[in-house]
N, C-alpha and C positions, 0 to 999 in steps of 0.2 A: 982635375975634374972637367966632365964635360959641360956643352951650354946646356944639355936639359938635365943635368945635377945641379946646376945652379939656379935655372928656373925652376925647378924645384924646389928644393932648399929656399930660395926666395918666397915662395907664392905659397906653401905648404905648410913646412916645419918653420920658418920664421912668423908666420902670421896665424892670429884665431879670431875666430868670428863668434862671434854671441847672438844669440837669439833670442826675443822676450814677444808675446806677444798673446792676444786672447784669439778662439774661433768659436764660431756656434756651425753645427751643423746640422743641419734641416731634413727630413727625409718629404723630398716634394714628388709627386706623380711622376713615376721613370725612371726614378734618380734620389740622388741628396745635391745640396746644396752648401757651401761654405764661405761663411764672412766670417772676415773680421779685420786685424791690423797686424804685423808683424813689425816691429823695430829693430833692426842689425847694425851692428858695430864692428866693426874691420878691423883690426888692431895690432900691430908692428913690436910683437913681444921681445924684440931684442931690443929698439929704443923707448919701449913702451911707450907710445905713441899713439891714438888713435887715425887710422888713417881716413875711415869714411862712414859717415852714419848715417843709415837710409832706413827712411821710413813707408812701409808698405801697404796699402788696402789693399783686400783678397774680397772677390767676389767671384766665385766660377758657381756652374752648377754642373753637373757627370749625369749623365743618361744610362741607365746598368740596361740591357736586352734583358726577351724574357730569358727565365730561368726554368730549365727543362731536367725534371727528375726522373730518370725511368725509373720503372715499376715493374717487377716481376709478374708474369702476368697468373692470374688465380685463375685454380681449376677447380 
C-alpha cells in the first residue's frame, strides 16, 4: 500500500463521526439566518474508541441577492 492508502484507510474507513444537534432557521430581511448547537463525536471503530467530542454553536446568517424572473413579454 501506498501513504495515501493508508491515510486513508486511517482517516476514512477506520473512523465515523456522529452528529446530533438542533437548528432554527429564521428568514430575516435579505437572507435566512441559523442557530443553534451541533455535538460530534469522532470515533475509532476498529478500537472502538472515541477519539474527540466537540461541541459546536452555529450562528451565521446568508444574504440571497435579488431574484430576477423574466417574463415573456405580453402583446
Amino acid at each position: 500500500m501506498s501513504l495515501v492508502d493508508d491515510l486513508i484507510e486511517n482517516l476514512v474507513e477506520r473512523n465515523a463521526l456522529d452528529l446530533n444537534g438542533t437548528f432554527t432557521v429564521t428568514v430575516v430581511d435579505g437572507g435566512i439566518r441559523v442557530r443553534g448547537s451541533i455535538t460530534s463525536t469522532l470515533r475509532d471503530q476498529r478500537k472502538n474508541k472515541q477519539i474527540l467530542k466537540i461541541a459546536v454553536p452555529v450562528d451565521a446568517q446568508m444574504s440571497v441577492g435579488p431574484i430576477v424572473i423574466p417574463l415573456p413579454q405580453i402583446q
